[in-house]
N, CA, C, O and CB atoms as a CASP TS submission, in Angstrom:
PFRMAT TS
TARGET T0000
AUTHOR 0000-0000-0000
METHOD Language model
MODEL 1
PARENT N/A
ATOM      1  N   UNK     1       8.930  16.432   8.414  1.00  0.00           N
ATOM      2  CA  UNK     1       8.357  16.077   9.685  1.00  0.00           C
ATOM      3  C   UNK     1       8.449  14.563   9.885  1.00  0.00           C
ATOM      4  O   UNK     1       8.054  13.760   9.040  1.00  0.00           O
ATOM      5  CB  UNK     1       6.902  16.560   9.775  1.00  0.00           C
ATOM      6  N   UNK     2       8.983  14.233  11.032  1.00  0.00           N
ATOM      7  CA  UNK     2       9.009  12.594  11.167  1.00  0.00           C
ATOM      8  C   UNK     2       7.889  12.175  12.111  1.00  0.00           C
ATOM      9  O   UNK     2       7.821  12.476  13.302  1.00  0.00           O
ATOM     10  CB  UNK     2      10.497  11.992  11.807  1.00  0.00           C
ATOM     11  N   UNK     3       7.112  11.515  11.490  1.00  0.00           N
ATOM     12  CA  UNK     3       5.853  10.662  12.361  1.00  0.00           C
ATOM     13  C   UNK     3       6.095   9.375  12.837  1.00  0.00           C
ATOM     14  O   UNK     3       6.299   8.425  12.081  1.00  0.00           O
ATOM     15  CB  UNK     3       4.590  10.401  11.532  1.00  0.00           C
ATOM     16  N   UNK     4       6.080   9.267  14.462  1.00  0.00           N
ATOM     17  CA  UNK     4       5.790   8.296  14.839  1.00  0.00           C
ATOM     18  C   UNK     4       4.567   7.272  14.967  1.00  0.00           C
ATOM     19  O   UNK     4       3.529   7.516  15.582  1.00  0.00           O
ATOM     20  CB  UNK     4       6.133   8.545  15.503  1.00  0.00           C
ATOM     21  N   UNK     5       4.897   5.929  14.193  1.00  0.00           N
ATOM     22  CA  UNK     5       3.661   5.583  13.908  1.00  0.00           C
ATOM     23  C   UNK     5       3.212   4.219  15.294  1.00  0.00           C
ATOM     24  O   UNK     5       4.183   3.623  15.758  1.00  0.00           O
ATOM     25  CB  UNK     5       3.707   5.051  12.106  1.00  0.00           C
ATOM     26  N   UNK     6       2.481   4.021  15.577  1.00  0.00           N
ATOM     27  CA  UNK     6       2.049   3.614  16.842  1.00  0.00           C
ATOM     28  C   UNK     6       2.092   1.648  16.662  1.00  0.00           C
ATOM     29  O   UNK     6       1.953   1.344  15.477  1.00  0.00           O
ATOM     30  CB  UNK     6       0.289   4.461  17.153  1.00  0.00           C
ATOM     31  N   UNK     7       2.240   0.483  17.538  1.00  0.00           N
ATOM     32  CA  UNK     7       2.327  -0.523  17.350  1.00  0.00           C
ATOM     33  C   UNK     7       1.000  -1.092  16.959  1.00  0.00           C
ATOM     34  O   UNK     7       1.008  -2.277  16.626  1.00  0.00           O
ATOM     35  CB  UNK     7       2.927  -0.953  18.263  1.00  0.00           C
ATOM     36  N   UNK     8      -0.422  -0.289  16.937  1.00  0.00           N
ATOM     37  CA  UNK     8      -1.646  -1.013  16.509  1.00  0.00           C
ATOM     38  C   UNK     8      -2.201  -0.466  14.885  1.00  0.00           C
ATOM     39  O   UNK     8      -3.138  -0.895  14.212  1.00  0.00           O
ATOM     40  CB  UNK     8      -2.862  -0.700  17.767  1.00  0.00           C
ATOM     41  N   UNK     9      -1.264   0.582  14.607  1.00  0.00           N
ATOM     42  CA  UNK     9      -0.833   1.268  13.202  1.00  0.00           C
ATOM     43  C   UNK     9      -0.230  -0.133  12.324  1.00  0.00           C
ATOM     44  O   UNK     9      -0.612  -0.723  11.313  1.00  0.00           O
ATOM     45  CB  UNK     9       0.584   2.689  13.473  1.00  0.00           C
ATOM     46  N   UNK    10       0.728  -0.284  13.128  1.00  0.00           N
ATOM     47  CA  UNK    10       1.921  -1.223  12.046  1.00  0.00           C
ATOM     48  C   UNK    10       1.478  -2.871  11.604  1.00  0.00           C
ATOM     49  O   UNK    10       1.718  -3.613  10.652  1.00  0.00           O
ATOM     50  CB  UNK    10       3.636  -1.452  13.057  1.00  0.00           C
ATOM     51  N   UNK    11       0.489  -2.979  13.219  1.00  0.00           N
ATOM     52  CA  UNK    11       0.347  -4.351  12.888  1.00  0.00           C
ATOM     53  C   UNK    11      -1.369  -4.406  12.022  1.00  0.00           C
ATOM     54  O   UNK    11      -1.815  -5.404  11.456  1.00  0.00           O
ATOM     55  CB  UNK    11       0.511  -5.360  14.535  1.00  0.00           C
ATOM     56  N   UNK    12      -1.961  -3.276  12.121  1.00  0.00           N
ATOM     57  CA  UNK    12      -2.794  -3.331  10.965  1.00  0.00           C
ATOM     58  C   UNK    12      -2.447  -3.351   9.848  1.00  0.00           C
ATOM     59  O   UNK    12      -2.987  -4.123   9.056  1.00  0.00           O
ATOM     60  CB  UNK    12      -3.478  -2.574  10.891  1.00  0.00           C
ATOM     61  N   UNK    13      -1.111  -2.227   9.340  1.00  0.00           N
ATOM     62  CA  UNK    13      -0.765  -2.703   7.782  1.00  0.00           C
ATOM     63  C   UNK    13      -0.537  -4.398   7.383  1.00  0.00           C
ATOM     64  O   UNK    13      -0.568  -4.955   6.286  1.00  0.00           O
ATOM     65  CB  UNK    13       0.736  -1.931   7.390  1.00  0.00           C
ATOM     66  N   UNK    14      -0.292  -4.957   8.802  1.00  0.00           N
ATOM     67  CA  UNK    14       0.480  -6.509   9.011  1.00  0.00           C
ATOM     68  C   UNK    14      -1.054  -7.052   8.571  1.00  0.00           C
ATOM     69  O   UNK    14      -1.198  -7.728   7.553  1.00  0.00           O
ATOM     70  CB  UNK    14       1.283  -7.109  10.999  1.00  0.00           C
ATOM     71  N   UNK    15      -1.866  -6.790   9.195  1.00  0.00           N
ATOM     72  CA  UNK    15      -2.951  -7.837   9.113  1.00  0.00           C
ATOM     73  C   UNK    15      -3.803  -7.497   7.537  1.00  0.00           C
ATOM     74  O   UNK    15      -4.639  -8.309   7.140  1.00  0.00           O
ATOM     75  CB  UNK    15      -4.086  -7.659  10.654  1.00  0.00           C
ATOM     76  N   UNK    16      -3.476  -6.186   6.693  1.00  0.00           N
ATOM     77  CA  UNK    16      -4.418  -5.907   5.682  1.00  0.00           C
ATOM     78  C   UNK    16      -3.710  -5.960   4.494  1.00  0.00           C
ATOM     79  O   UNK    16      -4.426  -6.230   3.530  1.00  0.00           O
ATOM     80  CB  UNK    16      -5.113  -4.651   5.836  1.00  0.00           C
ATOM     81  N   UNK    17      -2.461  -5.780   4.232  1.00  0.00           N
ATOM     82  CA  UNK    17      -1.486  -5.801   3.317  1.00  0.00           C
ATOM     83  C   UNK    17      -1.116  -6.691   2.491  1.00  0.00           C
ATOM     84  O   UNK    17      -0.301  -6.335   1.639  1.00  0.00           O
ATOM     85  CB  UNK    17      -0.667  -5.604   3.744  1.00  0.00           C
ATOM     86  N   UNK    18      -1.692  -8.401   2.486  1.00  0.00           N
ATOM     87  CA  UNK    18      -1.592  -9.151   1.579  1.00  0.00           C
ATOM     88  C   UNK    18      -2.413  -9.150   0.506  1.00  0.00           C
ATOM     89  O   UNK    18      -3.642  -9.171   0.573  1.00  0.00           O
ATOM     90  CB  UNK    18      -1.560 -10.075   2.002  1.00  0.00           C
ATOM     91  N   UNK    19      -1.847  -9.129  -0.360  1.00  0.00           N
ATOM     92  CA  UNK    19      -2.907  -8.887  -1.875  1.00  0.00           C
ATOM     93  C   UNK    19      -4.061  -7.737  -2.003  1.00  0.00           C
ATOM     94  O   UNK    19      -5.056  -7.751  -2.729  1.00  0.00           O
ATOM     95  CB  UNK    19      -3.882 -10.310  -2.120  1.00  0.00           C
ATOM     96  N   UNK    20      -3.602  -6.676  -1.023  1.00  0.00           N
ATOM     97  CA  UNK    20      -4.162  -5.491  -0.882  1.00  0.00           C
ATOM     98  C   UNK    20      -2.893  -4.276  -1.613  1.00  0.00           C
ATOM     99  O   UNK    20      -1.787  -3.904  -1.221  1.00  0.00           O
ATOM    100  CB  UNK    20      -4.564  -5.341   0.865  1.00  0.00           C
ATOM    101  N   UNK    21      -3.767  -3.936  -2.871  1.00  0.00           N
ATOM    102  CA  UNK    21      -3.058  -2.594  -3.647  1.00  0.00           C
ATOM    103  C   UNK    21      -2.588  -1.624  -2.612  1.00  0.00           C
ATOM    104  O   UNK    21      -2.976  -2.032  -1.517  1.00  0.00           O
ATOM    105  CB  UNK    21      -4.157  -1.715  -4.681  1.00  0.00           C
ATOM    106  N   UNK    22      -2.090  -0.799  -2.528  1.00  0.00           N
ATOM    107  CA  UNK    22      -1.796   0.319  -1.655  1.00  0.00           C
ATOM    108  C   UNK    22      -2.455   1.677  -1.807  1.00  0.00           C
ATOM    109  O   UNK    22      -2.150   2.718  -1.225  1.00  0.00           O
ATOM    110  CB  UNK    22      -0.482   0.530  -1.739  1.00  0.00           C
ATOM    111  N   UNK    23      -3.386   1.479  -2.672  1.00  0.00           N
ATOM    112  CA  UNK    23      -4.161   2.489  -2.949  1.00  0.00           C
ATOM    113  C   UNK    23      -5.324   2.021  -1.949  1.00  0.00           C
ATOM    114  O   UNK    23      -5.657   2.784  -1.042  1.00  0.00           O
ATOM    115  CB  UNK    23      -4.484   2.677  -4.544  1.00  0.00           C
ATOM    116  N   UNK    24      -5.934   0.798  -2.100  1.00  0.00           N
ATOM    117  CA  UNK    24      -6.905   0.118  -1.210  1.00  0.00           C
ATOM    118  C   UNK    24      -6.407   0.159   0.506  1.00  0.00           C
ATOM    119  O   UNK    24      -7.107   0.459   1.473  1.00  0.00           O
ATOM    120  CB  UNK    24      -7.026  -1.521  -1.807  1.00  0.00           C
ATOM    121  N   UNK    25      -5.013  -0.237   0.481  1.00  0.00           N
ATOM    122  CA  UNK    25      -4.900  -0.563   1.962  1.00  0.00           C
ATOM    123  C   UNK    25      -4.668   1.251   2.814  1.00  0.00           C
ATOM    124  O   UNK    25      -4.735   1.606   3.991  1.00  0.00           O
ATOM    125  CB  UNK    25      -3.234  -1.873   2.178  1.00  0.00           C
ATOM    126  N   UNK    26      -4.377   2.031   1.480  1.00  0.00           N
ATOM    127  CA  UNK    26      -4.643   3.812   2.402  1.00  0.00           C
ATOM    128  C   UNK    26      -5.162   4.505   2.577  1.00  0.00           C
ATOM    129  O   UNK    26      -5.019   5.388   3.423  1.00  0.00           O
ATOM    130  CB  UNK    26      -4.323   4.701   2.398  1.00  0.00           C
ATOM    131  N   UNK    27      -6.337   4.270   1.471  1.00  0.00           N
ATOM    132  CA  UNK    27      -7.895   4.430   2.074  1.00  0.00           C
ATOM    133  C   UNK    27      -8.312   3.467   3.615  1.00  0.00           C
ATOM    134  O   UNK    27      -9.028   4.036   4.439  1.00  0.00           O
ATOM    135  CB  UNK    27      -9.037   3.789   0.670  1.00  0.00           C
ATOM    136  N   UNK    28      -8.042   2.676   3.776  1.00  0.00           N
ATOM    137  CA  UNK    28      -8.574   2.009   4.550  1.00  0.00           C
ATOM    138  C   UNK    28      -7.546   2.806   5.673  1.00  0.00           C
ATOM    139  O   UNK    28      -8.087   3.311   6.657  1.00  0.00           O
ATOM    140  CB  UNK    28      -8.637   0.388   4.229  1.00  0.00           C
ATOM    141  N   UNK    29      -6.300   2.896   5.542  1.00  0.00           N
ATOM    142  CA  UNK    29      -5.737   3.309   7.591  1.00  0.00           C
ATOM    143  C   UNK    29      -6.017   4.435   7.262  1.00  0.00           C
ATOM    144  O   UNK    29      -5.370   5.114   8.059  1.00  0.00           O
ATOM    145  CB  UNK    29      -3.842   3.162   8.496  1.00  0.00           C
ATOM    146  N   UNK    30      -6.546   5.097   6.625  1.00  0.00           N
ATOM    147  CA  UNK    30      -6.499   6.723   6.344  1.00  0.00           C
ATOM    148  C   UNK    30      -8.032   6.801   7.131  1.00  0.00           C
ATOM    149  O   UNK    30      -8.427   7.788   7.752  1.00  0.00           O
ATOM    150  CB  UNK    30      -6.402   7.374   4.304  1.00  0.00           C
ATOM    151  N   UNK    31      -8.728   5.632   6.967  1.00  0.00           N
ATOM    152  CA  UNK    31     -10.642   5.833   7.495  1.00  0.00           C
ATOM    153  C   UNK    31     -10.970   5.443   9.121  1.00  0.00           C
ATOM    154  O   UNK    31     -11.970   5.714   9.787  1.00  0.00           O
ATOM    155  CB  UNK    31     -11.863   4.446   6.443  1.00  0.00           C
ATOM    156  N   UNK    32      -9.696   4.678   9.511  1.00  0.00           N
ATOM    157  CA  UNK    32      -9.287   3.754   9.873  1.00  0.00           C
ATOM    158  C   UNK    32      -8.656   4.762  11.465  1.00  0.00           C
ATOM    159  O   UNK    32      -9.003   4.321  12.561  1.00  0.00           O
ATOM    160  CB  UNK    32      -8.326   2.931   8.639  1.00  0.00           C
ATOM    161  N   UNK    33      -8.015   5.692  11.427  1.00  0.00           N
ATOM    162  CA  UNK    33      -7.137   5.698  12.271  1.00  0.00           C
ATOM    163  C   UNK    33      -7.205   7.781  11.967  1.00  0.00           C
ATOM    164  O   UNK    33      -6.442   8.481  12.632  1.00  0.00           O
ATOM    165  CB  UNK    33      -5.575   4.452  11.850  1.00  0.00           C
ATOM    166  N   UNK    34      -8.023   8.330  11.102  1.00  0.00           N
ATOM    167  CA  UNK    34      -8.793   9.724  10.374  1.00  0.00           C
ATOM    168  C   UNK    34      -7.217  10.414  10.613  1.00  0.00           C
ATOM    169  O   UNK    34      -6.937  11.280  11.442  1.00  0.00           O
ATOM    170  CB  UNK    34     -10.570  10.705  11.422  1.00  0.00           C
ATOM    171  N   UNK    35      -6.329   9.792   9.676  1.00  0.00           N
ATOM    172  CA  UNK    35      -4.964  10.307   8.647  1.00  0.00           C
ATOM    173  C   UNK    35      -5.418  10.480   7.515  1.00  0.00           C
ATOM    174  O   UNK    35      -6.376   9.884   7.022  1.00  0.00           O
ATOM    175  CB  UNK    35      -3.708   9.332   8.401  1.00  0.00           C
ATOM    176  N   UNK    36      -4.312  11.878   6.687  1.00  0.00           N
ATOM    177  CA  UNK    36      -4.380  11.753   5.710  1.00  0.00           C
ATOM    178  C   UNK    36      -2.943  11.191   4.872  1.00  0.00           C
ATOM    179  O   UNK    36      -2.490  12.174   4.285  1.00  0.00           O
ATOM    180  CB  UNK    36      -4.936  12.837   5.482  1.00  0.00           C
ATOM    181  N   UNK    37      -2.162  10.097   4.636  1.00  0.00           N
ATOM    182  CA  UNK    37      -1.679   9.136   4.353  1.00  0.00           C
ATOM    183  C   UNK    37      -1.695   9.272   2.994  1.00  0.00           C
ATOM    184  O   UNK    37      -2.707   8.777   2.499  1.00  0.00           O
ATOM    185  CB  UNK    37      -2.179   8.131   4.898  1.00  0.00           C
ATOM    186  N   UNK    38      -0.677   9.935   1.941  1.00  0.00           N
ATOM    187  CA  UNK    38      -0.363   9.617   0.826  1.00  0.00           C
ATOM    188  C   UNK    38      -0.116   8.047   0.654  1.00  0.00           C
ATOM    189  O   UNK    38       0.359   7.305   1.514  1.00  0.00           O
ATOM    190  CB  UNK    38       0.669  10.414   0.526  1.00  0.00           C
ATOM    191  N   UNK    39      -0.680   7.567  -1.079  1.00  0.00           N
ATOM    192  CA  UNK    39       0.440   6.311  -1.075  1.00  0.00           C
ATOM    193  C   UNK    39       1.442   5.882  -1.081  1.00  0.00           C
ATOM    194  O   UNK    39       1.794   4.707  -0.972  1.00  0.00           O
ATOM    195  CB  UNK    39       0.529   5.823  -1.522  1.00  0.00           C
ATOM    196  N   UNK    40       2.267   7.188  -1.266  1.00  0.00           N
ATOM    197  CA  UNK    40       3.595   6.681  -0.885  1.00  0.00           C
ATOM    198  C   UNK    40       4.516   6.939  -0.073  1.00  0.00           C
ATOM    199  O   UNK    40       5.721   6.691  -0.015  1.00  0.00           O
ATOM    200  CB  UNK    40       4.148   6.678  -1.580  1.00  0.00           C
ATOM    201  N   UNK    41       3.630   7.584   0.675  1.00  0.00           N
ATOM    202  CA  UNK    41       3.743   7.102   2.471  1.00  0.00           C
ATOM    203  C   UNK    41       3.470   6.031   2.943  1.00  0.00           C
ATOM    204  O   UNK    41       4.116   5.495   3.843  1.00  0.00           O
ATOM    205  CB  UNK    41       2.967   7.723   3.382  1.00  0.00           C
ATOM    206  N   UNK    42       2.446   5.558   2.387  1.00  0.00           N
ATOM    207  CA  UNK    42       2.169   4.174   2.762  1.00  0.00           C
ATOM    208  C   UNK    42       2.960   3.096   2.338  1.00  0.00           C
ATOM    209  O   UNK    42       2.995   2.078   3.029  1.00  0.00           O
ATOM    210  CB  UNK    42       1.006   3.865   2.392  1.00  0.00           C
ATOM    211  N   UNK    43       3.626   3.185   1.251  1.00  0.00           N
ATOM    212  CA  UNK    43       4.536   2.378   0.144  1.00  0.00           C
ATOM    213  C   UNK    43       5.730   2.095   1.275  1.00  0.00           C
ATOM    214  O   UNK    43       6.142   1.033   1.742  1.00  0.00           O
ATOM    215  CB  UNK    43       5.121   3.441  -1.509  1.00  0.00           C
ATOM    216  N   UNK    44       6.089   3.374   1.505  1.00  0.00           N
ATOM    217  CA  UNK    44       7.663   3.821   2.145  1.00  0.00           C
ATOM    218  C   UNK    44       7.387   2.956   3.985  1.00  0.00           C
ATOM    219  O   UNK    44       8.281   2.489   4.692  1.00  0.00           O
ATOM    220  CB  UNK    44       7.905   6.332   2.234  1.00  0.00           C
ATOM    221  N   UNK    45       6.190   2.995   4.235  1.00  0.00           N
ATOM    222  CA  UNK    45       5.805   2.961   5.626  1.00  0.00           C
ATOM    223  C   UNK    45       5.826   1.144   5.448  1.00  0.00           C
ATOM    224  O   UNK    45       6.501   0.418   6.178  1.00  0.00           O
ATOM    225  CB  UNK    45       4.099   3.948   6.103  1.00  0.00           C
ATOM    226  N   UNK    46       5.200   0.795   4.658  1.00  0.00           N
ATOM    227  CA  UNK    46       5.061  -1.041   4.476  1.00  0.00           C
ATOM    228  C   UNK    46       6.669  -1.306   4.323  1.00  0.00           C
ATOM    229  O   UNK    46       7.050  -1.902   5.330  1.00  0.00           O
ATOM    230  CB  UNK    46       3.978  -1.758   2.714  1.00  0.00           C
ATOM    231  N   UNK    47       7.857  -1.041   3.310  1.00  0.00           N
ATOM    232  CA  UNK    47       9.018  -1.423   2.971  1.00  0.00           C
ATOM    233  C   UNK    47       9.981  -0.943   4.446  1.00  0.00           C
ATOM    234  O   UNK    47      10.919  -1.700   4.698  1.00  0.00           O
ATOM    235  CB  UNK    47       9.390  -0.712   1.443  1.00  0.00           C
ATOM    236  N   UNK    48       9.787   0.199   5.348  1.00  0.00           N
ATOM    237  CA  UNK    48      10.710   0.549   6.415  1.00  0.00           C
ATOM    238  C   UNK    48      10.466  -0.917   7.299  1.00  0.00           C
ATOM    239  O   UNK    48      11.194  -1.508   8.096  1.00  0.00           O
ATOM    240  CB  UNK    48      10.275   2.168   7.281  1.00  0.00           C
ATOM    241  N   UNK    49       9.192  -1.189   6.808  1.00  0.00           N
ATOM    242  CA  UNK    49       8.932  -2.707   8.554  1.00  0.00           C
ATOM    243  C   UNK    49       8.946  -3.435   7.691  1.00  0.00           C
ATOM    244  O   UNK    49       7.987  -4.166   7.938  1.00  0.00           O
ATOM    245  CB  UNK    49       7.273  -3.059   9.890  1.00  0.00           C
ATOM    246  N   UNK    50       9.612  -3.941   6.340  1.00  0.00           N
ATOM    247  CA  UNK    50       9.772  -5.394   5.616  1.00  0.00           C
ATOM    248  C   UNK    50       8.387  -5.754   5.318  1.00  0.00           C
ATOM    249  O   UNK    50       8.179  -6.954   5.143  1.00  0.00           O
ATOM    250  CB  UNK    50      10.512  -6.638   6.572  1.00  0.00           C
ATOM    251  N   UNK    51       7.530  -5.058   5.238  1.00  0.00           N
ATOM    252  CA  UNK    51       5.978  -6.057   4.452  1.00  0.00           C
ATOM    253  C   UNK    51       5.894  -5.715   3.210  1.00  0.00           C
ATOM    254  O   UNK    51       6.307  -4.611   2.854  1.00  0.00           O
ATOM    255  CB  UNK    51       4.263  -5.725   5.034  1.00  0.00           C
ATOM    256  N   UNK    52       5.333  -6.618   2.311  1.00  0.00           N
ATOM    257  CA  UNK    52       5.005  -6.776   1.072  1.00  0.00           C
ATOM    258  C   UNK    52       3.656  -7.429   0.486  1.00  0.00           C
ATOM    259  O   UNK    52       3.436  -8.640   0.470  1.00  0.00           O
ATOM    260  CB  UNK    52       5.966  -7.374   0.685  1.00  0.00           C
ATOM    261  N   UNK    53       2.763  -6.399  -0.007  1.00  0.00           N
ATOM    262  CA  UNK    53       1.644  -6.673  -0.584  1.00  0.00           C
ATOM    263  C   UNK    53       1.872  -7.810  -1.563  1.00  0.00           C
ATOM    264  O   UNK    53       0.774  -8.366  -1.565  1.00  0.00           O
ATOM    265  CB  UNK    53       1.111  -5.499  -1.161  1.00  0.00           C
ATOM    266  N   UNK    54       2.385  -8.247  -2.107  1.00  0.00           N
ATOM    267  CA  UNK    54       2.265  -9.353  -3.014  1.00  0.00           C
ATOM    268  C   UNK    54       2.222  -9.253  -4.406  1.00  0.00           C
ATOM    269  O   UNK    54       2.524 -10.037  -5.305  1.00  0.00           O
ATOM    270  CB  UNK    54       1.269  -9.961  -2.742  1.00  0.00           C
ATOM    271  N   UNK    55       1.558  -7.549  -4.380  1.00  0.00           N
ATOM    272  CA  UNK    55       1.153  -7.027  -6.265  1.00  0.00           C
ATOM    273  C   UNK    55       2.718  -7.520  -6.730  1.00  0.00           C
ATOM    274  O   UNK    55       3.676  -7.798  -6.009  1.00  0.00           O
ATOM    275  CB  UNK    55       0.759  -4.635  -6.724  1.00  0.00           C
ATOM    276  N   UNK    56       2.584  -7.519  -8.448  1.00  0.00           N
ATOM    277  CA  UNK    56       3.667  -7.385  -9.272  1.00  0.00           C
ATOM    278  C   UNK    56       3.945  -5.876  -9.647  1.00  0.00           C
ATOM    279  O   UNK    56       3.700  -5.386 -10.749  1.00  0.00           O
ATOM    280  CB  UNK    56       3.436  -8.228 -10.468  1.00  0.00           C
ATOM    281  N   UNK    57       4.517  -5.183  -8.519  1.00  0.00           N
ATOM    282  CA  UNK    57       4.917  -3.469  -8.896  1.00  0.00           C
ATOM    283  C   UNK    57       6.086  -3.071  -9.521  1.00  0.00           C
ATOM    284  O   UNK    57       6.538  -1.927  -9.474  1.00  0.00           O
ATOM    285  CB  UNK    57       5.049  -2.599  -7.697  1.00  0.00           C
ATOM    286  N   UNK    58       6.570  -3.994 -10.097  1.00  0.00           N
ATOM    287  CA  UNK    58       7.352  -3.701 -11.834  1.00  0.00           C
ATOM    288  C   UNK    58       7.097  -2.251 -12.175  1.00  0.00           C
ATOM    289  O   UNK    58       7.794  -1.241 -12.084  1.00  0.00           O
ATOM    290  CB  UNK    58       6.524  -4.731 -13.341  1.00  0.00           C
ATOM    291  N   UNK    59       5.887  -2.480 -12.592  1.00  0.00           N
ATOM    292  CA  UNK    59       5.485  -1.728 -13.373  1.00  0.00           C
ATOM    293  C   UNK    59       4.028  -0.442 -12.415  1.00  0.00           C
ATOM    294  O   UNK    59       3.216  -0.737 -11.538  1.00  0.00           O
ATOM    295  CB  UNK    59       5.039  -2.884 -14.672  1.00  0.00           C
ATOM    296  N   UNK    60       4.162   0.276 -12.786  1.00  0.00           N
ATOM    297  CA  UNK    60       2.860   1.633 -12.605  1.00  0.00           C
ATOM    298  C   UNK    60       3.144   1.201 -10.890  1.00  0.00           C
ATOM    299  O   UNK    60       2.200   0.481 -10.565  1.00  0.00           O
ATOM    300  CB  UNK    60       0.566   1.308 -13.533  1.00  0.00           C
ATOM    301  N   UNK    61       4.072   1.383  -9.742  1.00  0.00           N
ATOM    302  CA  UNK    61       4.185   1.554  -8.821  1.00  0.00           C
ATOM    303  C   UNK    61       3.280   0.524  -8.016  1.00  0.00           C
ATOM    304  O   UNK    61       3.120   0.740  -6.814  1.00  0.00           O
ATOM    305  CB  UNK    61       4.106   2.747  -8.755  1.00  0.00           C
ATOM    306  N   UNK    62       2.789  -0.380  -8.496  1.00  0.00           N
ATOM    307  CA  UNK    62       1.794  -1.390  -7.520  1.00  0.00           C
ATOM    308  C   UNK    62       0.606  -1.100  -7.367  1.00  0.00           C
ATOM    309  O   UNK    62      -0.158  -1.699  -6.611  1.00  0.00           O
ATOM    310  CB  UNK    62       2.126  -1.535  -6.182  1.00  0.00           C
ATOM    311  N   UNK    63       0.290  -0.043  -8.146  1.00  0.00           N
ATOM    312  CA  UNK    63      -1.356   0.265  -8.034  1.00  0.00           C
ATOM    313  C   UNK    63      -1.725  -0.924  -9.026  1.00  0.00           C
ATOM    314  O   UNK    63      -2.681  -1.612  -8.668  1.00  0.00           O
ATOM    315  CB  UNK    63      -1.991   2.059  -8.641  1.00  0.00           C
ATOM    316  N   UNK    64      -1.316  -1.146  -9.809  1.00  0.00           N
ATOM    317  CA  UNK    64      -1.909  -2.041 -10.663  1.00  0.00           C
ATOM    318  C   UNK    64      -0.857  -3.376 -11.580  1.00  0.00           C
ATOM    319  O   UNK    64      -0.027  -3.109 -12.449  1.00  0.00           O
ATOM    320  CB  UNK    64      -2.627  -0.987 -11.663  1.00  0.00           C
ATOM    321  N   UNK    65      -1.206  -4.805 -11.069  1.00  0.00           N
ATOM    322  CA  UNK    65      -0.785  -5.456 -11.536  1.00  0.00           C
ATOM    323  C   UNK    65      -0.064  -5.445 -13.377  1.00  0.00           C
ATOM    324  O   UNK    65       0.819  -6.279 -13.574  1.00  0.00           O
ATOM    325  CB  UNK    65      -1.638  -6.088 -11.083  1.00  0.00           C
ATOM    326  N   UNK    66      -0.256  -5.008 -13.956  1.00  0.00           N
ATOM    327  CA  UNK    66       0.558  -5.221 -15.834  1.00  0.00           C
ATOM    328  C   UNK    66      -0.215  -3.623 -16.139  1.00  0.00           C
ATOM    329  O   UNK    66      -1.281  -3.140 -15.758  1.00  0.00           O
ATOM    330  CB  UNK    66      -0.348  -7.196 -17.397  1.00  0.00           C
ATOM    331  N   UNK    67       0.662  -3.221 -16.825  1.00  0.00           N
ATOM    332  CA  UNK    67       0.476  -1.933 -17.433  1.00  0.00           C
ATOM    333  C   UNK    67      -0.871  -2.146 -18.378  1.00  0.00           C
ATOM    334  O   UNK    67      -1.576  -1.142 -18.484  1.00  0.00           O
ATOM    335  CB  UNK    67       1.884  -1.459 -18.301  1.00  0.00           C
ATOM    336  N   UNK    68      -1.232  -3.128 -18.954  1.00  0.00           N
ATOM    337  CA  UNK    68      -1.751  -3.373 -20.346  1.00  0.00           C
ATOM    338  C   UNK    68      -2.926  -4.553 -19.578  1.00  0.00           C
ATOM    339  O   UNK    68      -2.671  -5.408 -18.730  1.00  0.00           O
ATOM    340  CB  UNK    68      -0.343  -4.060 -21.741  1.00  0.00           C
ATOM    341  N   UNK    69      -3.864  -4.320 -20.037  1.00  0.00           N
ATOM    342  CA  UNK    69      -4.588  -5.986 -19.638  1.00  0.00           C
ATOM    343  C   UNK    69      -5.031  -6.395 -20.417  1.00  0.00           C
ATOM    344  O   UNK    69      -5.250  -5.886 -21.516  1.00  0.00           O
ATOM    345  CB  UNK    69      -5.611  -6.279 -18.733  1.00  0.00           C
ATOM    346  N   UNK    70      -5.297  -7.516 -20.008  1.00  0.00           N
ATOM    347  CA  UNK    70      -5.673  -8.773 -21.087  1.00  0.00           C
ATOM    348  C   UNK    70      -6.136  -8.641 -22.187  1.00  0.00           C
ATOM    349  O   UNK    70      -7.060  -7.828 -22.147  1.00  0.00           O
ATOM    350  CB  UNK    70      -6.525  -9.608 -20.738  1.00  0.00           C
ATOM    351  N   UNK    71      -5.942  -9.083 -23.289  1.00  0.00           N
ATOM    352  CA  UNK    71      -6.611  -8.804 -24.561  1.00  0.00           C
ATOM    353  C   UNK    71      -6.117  -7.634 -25.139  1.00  0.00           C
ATOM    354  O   UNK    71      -6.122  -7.729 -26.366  1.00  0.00           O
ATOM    355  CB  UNK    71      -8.032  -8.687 -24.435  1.00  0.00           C
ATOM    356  N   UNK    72      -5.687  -6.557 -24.723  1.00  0.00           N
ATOM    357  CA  UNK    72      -5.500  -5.751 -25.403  1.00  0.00           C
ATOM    358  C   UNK    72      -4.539  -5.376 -26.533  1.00  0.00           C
ATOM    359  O   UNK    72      -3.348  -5.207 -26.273  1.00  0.00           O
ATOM    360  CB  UNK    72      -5.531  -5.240 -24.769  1.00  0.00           C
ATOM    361  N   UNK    73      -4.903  -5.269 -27.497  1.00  0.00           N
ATOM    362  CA  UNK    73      -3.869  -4.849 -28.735  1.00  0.00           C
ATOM    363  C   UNK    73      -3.482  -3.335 -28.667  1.00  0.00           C
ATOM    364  O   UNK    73      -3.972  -2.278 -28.269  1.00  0.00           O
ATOM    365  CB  UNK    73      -4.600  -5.109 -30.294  1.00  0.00           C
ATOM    366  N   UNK    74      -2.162  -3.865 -29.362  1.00  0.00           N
ATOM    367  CA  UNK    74      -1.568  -2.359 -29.786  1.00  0.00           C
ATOM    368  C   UNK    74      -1.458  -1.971 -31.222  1.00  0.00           C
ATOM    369  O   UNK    74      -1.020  -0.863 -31.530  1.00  0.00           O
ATOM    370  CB  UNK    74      -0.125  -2.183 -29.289  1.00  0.00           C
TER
END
């Protein structure tokens, strides 16, 4: 199914999407606009219009900055 997404849709991802996880920013248009919005719909929906949250998504898809955090031994 292809959804058309609306110009006050796109420019909210515009205005919430910096240094916002994509888990955080799809709860929010999902509460926001009463979608239900996988994240990686949302992932796919930020990269089709060129925006970029800022995370380092290397790694674990951008939910979370480093696989491992601080301090931790192996």
């Amino acid at each position: 199914m292809i959804r058309k997404y609306s110009q006050e849709q796109i420019d909210f991802i515009k205005a919430n999407i910096k240094g916002c996880p994509y888990r955080e920013l799809t709860n929010k248009f999902n509460k926001r606009f009463g979608m239900s919005l996988s994240i990686n719909k949302m992932s796919a929906l930020a990269s089709r219009n060129g925006l970029k949250n800022g995370c380092d998504c290397r790694f674990n898809k951008g939910y979370e900055p480093t696989q491992f955090k601080i301090g931790h031994v192996p």
